[in-house]
ZAMARGU-4260 file (C-alpha; in steps of 0.2 Angstrom, whole numbers, plus 5000, padded with zeros to 4 digits):
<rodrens>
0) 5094/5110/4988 | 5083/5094/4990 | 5069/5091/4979 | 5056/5078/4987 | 5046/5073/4973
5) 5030/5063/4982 | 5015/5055/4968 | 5001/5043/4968 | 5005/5025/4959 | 4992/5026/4945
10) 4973/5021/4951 | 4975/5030/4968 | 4972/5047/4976 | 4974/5061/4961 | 4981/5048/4950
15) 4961/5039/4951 | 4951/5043/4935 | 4933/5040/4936 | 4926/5029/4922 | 4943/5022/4917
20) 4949/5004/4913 | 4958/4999/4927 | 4960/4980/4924 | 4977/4979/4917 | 4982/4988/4934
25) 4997/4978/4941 | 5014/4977/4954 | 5023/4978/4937 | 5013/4991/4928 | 5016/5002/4943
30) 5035/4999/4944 | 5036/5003/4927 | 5029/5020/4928 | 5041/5021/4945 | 5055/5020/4933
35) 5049/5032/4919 | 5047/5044/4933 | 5063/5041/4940 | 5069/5044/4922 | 5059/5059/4922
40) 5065/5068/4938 | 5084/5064/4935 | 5082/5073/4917 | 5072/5085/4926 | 5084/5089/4939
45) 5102/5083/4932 | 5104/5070/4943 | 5113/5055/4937 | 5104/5042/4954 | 5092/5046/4967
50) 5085/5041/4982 | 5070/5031/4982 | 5060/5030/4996 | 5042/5018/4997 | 5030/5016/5011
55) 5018/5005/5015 | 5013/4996/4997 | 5026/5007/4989 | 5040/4996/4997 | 5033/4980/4987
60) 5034/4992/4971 | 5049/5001/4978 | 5060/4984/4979 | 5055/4980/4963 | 5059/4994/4954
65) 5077/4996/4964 | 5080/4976/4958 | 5075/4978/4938 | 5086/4995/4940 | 5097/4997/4951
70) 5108/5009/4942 | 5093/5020/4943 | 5095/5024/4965 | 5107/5028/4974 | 5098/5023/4989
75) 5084/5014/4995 | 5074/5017/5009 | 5056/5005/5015 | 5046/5014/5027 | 5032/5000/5031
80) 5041/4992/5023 | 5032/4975/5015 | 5042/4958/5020 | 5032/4944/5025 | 5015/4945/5019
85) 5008/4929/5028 | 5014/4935/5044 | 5008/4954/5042 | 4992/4948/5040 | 4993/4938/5055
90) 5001/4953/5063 | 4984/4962/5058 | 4973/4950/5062 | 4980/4950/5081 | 4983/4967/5082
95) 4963/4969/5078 | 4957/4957/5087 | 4966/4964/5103 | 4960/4981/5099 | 4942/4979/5096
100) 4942/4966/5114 | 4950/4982/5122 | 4937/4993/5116 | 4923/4983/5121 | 4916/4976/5102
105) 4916/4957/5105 | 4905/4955/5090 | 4921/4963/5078 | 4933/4953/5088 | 4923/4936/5087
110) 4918/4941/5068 | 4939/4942/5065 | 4941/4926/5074 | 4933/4918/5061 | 4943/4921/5049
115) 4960/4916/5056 | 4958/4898/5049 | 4958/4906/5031 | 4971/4918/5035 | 4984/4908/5042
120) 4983/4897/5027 | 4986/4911/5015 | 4967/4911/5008 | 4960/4928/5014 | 4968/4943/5020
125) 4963/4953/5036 | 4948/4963/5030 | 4955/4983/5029 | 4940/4991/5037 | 4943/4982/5054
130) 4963/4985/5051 | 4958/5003/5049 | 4944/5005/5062 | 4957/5000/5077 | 4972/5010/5070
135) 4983/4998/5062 | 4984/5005/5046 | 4996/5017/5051 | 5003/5022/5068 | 4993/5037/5078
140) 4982/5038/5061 | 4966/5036/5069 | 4954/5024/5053 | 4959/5039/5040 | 4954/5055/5047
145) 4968/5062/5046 | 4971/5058/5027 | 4954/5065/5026 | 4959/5083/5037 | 4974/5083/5025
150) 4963/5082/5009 | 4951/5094/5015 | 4962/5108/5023 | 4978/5109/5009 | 4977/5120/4997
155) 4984/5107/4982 | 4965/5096/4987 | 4949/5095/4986 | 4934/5084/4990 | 4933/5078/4974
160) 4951/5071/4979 | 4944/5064/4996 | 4933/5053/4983 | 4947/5048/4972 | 4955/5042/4987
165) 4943/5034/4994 | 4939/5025/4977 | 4955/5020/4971 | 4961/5013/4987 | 4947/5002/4984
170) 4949/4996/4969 | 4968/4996/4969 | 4968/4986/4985 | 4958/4973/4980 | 4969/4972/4964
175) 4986/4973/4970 | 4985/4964/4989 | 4977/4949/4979 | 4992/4948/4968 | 5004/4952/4983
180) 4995/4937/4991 | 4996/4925/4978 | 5015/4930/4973 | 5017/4926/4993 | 5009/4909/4990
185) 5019/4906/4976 | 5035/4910/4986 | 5029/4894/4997 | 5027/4884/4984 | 5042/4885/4973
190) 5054/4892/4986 | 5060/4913/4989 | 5071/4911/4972
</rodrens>
């Protein structure tokens, strides 16, 4: 028998609070609570490794987690997985710009033109909502809807989830791509060791 043991990193979907302190939140906070739950679910399941699997973000805290503890895994799998943050938001960038000329908006593709000087040098990252808007977030997830349908149609979530979602994507991106950012810049600076 598999056990699949799926949760929200702390600040996001049910693990979002309302009205709690969320400025300590951090890439290391959140690979610390990845290995107490992986403590947690061996114990729980007499399991000396298991498999890790992260996506999207949760391969930038899945690779940390499997290098401060890799006796932890057996495995690890990135789905999305988080490489070159420079180029992925260049990748972005092009990718909406081409989609919103295809689907007519010149005003969204001029407006993300603007921003390629700041990108490209690291400054700013490709703003979500256009990422989203032209289906680059994720592949045949059309700007969230279907995160939303999920929320609102299974049994284990509610609309009061829909808005924890919605909140602590907000204020765990900002957080977190911001420190992916500058550990990126740093990487430029002072070498990948």
């Amino acid at each position: 028998m598999a056990v699949l043991v799926h949760y929200d990193q702390r600040g996001s979907g049910k693990s979002y609070h309302f009205f709690e302190d969320y400025s300590t939140l951090s890439a290391d906070l959140l690979v610390d609570d990845l290995l107490l739950l992986t403590d947690y679910v061996k114990k729980e399941f007499g399991q000396e490794k298991v498999l890790l699997i992260g996506h999207s973000f949760g391969t930038y805290i899945g690779m940390k987690a499997a290098a401060k503890a890799p006796e932890k895994y057996a495995a690890y799998v990135g789905i999305g997985q988080v490489a070159d943050h420079g180029k992925s938001e260049l990748d972005s960038l092009n990718y909406s710009i081409d989609q919103a000329k295809l689907a007519g908006n010149s005003k969204d593709a001029e407006r993300l033109e603007q921003l390629r000087g700041p990108i490209e040098k690291g400054e700013q990252l490709t703003p979500r909502d256009m990422v989203r808007k032209y289906g680059g977030a994720a592949r045949l997830i059309d700007d969230n809807s279907d995160y939303y349908t999920g929320f609102l149609f299974n049994p284990e979530y509610n609309l009061l989830d829909v808005i924890r979602y919605l909140k602590g994507v907000s204020l765990s991106q900002e957080i977190l791509l911001e420190e992916e950012l500058f550990a990126e810049w740093l990487k430029k600076i002072w070498g990948s060791g």
